[in-house]
Z-matrix of the N, CA and C atoms (Angstrom, degrees):
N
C 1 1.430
C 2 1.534 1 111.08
N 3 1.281 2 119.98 1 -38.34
C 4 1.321 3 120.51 2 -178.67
C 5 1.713 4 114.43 3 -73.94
N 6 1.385 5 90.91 4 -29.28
C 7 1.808 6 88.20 5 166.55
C 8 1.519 7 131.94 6 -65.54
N 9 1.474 8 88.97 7 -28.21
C 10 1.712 9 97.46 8 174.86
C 11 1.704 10 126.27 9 -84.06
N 12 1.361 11 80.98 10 -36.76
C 13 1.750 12 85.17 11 164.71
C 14 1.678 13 113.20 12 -75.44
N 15 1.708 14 107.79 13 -37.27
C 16 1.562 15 84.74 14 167.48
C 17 1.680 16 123.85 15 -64.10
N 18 1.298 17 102.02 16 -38.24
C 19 1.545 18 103.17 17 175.86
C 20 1.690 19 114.95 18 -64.40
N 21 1.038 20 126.28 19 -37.49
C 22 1.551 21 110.71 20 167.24
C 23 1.421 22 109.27 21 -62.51
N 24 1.233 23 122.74 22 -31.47
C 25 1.871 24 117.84 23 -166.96
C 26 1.738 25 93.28 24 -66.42
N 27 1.324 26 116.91 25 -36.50
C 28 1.639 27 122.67 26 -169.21
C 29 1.093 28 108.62 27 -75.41
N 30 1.546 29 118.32 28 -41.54
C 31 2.060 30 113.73 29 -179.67
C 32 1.842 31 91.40 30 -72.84
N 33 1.277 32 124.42 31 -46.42
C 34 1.943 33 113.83 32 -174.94
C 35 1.252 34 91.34 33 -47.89
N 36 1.497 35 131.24 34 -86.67
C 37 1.644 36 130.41 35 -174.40
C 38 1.426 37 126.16 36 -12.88
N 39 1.385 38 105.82 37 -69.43
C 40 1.366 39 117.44 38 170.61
C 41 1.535 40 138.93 39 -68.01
N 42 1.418 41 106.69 40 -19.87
C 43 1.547 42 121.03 41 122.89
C 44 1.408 43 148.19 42 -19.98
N 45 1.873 44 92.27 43 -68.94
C 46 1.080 45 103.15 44 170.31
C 47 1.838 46 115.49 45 -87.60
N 48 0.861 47 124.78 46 -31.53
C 49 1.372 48 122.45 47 -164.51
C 50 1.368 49 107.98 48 -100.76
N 51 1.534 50 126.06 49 -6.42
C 52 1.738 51 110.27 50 -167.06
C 53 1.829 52 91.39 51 -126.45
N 54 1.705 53 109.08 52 -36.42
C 55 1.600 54 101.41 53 -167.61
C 56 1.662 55 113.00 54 -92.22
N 57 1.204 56 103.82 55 -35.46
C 58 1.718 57 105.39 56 -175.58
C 59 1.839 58 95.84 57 -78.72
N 60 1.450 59 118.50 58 -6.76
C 61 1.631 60 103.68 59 166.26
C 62 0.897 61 145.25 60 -55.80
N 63 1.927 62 76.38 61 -43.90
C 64 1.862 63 133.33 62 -167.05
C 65 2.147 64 96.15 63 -68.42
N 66 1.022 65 78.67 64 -77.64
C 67 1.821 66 81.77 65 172.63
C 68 1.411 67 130.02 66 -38.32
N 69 1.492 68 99.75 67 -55.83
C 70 1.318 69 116.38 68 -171.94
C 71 1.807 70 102.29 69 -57.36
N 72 1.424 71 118.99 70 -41.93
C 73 1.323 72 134.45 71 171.02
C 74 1.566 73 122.66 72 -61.38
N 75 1.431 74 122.11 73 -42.92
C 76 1.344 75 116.89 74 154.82
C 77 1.728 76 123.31 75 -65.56
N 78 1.408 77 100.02 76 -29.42
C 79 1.546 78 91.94 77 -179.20
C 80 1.675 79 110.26 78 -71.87
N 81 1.075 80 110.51 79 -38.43
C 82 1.575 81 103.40 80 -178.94
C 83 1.407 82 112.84 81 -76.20
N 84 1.562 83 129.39 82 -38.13
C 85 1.338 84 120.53 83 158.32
C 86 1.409 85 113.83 84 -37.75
N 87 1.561 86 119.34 85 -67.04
C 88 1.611 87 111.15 86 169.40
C 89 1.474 88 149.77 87 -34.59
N 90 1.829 89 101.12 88 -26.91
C 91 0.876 90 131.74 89 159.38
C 92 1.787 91 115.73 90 -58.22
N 93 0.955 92 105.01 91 -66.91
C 94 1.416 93 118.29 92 178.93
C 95 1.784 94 103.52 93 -52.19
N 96 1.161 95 125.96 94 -44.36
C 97 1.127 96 136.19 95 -163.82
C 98 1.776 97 104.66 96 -59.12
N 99 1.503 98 87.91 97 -65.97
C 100 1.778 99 100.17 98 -177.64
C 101 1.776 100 96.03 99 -67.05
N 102 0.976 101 135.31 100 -19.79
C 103 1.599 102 110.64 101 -154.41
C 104 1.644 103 106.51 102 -129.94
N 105 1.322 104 103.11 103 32.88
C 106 1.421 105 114.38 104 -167.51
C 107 1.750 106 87.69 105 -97.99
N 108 1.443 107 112.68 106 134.37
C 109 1.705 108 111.00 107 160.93
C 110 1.295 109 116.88 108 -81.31
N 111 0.998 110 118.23 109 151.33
C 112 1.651 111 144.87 110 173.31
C 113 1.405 112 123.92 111 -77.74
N 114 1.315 113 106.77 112 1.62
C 115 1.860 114 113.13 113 -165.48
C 116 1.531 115 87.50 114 -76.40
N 117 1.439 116 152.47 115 -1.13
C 118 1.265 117 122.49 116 -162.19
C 119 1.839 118 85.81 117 -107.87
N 120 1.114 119 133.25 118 -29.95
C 121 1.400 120 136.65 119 160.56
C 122 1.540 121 105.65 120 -43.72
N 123 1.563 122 130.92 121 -71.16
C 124 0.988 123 112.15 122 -171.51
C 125 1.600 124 100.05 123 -125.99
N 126 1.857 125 97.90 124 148.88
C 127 1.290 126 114.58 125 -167.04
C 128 1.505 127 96.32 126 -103.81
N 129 1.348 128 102.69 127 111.26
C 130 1.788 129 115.55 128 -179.91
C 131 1.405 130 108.17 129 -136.35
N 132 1.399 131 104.51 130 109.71
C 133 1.971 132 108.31 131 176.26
C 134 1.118 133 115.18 132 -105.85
N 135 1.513 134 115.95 133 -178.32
C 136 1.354 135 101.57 134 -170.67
C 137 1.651 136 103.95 135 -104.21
N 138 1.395 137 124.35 136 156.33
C 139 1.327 138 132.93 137 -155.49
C 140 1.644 139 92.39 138 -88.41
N 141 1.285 140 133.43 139 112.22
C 142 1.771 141 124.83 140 -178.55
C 143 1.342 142 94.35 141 -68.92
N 144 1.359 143 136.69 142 -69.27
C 145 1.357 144 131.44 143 -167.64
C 146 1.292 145 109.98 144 -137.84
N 147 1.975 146 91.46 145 121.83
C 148 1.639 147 134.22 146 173.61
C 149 1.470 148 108.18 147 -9.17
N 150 1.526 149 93.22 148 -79.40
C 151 1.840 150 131.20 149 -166.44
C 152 1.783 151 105.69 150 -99.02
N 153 1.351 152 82.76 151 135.46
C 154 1.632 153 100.66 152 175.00
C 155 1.736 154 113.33 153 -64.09
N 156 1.279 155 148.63 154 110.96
C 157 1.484 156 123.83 155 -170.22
C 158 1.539 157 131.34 156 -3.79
N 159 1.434 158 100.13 157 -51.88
C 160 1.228 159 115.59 158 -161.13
C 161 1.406 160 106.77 159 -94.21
N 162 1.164 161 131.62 160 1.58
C 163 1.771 162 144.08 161 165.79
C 164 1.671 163 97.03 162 -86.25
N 165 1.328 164 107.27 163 -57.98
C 166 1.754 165 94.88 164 -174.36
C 167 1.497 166 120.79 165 -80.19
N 168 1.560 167 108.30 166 -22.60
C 169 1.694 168 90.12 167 -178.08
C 170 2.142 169 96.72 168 -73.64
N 171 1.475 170 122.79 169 -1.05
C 172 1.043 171 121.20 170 -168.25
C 173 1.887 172 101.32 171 -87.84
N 174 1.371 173 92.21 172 -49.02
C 175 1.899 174 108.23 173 167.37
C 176 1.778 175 102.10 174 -41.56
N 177 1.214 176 124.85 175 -48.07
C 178 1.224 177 113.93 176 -143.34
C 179 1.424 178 104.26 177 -99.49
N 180 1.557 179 108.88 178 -27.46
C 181 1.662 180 107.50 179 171.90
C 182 1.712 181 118.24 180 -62.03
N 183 1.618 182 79.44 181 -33.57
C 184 1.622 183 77.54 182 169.07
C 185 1.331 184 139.67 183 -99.10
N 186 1.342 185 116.72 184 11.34
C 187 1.058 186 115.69 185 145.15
C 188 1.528 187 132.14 186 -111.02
N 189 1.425 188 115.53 187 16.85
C 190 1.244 189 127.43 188 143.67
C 191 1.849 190 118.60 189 -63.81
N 192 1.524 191 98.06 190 -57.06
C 193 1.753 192 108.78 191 174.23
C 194 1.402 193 117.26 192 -43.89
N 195 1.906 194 106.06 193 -30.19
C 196 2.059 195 90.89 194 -168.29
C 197 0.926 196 103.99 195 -109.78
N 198 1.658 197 120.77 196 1.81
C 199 1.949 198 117.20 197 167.04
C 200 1.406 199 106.76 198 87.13
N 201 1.524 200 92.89 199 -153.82
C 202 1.646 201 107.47 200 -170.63
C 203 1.662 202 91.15 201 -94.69
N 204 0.985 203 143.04 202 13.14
C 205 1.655 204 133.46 203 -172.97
C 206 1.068 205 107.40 204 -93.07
N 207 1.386 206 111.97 205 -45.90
C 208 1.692 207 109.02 206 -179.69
C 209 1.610 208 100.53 207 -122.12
N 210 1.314 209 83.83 208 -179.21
C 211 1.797 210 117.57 209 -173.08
C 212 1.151 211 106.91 210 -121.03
N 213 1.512 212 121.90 211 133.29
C 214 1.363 213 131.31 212 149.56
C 215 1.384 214 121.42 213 -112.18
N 216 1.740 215 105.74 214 150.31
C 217 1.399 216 122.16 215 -155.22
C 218 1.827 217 83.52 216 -139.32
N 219 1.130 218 99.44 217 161.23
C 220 1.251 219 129.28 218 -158.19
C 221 1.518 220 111.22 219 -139.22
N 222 1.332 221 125.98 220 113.84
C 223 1.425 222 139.25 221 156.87
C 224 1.698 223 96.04 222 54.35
N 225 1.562 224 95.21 223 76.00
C 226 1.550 225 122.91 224 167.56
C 227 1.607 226 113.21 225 -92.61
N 228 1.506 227 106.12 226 153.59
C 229 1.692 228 111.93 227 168.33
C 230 1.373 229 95.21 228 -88.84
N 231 1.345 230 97.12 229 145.98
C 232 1.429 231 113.75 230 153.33
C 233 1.747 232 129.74 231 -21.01
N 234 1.579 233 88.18 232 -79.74
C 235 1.394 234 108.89 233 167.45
C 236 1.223 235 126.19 234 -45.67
N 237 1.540 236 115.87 235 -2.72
C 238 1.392 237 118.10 236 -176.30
C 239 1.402 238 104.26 237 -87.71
N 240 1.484 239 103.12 238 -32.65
C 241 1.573 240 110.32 239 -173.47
C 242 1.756 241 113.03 240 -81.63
N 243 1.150 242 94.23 241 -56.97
C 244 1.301 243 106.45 242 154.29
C 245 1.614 244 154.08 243 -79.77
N 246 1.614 245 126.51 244 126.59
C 247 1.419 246 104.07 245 175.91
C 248 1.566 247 128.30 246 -69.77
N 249 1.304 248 109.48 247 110.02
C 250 1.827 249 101.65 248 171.78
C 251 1.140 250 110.00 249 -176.69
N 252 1.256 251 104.82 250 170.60
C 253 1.569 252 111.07 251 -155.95
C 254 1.396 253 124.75 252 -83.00
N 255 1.143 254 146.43 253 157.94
C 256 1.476 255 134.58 254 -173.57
C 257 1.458 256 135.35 255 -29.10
N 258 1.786 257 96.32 256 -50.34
C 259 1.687 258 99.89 257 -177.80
C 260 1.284 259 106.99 258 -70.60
N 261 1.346 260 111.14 259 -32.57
C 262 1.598 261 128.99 260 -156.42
C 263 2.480 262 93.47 261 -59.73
N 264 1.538 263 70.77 262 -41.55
C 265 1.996 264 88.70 263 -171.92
C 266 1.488 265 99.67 264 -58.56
N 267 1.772 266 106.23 265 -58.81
C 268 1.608 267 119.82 266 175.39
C 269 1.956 268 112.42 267 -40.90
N 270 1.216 269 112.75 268 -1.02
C 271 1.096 270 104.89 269 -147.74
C 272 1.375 271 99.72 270 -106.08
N 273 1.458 272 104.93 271 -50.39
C 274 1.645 273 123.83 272 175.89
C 275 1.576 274 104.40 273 -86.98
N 276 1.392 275 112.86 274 -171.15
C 277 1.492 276 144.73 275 -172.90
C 278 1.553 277 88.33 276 -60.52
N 279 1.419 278 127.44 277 122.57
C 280 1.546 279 120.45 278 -150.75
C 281 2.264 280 81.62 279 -108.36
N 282 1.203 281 118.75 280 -22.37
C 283 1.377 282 125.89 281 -151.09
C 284 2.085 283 94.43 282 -132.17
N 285 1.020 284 112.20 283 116.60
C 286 1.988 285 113.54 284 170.51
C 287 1.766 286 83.92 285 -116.73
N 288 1.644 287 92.45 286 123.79
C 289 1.849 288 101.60 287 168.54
C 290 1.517 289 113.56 288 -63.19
N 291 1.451 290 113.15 289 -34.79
C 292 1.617 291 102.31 290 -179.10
C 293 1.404 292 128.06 291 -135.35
N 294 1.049 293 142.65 292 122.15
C 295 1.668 294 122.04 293 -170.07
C 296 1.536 295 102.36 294 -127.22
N 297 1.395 296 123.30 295 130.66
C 298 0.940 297 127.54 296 -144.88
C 299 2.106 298 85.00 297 -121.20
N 300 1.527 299 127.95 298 112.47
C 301 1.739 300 131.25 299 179.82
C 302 1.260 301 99.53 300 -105.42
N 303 0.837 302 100.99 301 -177.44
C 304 1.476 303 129.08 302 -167.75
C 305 1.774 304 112.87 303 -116.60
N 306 0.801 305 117.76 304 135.36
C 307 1.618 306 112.79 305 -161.49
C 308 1.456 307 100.28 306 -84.59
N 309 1.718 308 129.05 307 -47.76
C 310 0.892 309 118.19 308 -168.24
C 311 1.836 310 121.51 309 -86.57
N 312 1.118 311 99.98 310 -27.98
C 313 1.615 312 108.90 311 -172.25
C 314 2.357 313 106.24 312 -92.29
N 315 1.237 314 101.35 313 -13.97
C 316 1.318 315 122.79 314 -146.69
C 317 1.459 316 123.71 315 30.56
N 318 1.438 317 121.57 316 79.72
C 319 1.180 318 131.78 317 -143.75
C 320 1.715 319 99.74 318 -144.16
N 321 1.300 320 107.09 319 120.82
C 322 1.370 321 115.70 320 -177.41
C 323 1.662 322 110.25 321 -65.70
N 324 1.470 323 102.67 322 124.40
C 325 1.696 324 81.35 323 -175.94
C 326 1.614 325 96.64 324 -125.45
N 327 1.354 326 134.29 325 2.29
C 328 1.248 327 145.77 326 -174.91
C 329 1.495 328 133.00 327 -138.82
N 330 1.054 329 125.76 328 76.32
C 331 1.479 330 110.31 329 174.88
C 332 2.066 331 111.94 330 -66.29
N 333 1.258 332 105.37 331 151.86
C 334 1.498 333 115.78 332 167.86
C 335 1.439 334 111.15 333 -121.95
N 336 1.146 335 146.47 334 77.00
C 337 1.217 336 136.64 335 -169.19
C 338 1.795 337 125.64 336 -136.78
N 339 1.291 338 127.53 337 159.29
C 340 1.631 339 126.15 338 -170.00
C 341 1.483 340 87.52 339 -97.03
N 342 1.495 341 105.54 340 118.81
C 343 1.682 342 109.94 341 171.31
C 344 1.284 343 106.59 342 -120.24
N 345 1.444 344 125.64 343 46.90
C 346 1.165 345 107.41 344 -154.89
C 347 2.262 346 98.40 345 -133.93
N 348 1.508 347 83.13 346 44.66
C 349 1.710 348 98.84 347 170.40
C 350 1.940 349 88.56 348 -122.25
N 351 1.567 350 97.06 349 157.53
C 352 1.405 351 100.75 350 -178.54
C 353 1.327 352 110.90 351 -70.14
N 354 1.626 353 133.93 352 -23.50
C 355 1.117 354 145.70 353 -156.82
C 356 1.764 355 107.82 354 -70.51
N 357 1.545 356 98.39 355 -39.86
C 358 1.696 357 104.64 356 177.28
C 359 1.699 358 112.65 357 -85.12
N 360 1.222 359 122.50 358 25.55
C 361 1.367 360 111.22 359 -175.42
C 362 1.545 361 93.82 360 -76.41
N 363 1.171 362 134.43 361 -38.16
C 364 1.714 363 146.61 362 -168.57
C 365 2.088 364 85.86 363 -48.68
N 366 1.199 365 122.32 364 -55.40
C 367 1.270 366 126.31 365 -135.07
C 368 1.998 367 91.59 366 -82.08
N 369 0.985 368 97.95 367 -9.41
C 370 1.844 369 104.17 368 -163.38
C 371 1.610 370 93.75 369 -108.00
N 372 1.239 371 120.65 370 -16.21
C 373 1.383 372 110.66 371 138.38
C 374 1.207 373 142.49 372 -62.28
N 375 1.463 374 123.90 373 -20.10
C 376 1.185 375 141.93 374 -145.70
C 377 1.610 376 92.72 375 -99.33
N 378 1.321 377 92.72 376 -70.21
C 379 1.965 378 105.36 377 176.31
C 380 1.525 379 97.83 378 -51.90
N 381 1.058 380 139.68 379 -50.46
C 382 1.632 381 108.82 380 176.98
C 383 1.309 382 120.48 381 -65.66
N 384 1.538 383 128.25 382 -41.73
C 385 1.142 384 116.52 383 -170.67
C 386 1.793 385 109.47 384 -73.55
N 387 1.161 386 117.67 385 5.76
C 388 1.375 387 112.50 386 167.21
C 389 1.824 388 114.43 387 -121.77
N 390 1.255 389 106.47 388 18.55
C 391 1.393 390 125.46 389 168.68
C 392 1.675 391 96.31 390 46.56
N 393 1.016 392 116.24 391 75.60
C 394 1.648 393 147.09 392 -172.25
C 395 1.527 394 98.81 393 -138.15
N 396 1.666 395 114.14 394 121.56
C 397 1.438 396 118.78 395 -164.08
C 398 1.927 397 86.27 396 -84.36
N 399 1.329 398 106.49 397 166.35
C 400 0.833 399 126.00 398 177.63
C 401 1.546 400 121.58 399 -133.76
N 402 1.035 401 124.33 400 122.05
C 403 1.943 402 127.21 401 -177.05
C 404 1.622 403 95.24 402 -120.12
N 405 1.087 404 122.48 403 124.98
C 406 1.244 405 145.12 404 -177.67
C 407 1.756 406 97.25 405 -108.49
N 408 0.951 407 97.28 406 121.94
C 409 1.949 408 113.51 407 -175.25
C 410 1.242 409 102.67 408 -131.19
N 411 1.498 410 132.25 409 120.03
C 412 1.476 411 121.80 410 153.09
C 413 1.032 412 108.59 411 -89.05
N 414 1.690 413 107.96 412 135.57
C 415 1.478 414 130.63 413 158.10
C 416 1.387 415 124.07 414 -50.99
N 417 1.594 416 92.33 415 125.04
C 418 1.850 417 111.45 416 -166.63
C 419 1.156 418 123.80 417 89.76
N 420 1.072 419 122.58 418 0.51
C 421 1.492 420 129.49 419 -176.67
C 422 1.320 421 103.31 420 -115.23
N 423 1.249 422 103.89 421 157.06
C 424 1.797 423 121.62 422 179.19
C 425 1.421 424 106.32 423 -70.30
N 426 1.415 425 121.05 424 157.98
C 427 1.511 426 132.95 425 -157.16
C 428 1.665 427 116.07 426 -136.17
N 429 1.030 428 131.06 427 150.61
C 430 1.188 429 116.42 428 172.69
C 431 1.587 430 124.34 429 -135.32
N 432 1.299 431 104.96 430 120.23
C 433 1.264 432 112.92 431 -157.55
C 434 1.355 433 123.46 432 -69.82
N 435 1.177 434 99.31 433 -29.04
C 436 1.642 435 109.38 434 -175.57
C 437 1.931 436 100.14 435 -62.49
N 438 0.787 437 111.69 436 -22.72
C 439 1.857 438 141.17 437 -172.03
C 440 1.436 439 91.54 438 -60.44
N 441 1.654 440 124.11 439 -87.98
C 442 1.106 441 151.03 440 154.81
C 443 2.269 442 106.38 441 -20.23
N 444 1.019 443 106.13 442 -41.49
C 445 1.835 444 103.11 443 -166.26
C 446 1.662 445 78.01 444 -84.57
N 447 1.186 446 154.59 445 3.72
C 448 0.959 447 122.34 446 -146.96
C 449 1.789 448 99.15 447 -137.69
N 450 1.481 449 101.78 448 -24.76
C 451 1.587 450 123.28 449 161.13
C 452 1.652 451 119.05 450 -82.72
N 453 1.328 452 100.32 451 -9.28
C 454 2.012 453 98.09 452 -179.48
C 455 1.856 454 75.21 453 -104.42
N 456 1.991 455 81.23 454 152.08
C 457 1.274 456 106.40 455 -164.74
C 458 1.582 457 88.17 456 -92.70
N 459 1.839 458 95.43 457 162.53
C 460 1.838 459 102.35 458 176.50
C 461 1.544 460 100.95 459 -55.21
């Protein structure tokens, strides 16, 4: 009798002191495991400002200049403008800095964009053969607006 009561007092003990430790110790390791963040892997901050000065006071003249008629959009895919397939996208000017629609018809009536790598010559075909004006702007350089009022349609 005394063996059994010692032996139950030893399985309660060892119960309590070696298995609910044991558990209690994987569950919070697990814890840690799933709910640990990743920010020390990758270093991602936040961008303070979008546009370079001279991109937004350029954004904003121009969309003061085309009014309430149209819309401007900013650093579009290709493929957005156009239907086609990936490589076809891979192929031309993959990014146009400005595209200037039309509110009522939603109808592209302006590209604004730097075509001036050999890679986009494909894409300056494209806007003509769909009689889509085209304004060629190099980046960083001064602009002229009167240029621009005079390429958006009435």
């Amino acid at each position: 009798m005394i063996t059994s009561v010692f032996l139950s007092y030893a399985f309660v003990y060892s119960v309590l002191f070696i298995v609910v430790p044991f558990i209690l110790v994987i569950f919070i390791m697990t814890c840690i495991k799933f709910f640990k963040t990743d920010t020390e892997d990758h270093a991602i901050k936040f961008k303070k400002m979008l546009f370079d000065t001279q991109s937004f006071n350029f954004l904003k003249s121009l969309k003061a200049m085309v009014g309430v008629k149209y819309d401007v959009c900013c650093n579009v895919p290709i493929d957005t403008v156009f239907e086609m397939d990936a490589q076809t996208a891979a192929e031309n000017h993959t990014r146009l800095d400005y595209v200037v629609i039309d509110h009522d018809s939603s109808e592209v009536k302006l590209v604004i964009s730097d075509f001036s790598q050999q890679d986009d010559a494909n894409a300056k075909s494209l806007f003509e053969k769909f009689n889509i004006k085209l304004v060629e702007i190099a980046r960083g350089k001064p602009y002229d607006m009167q240029m621009l009022k005079l390429s958006l349609p009435v």
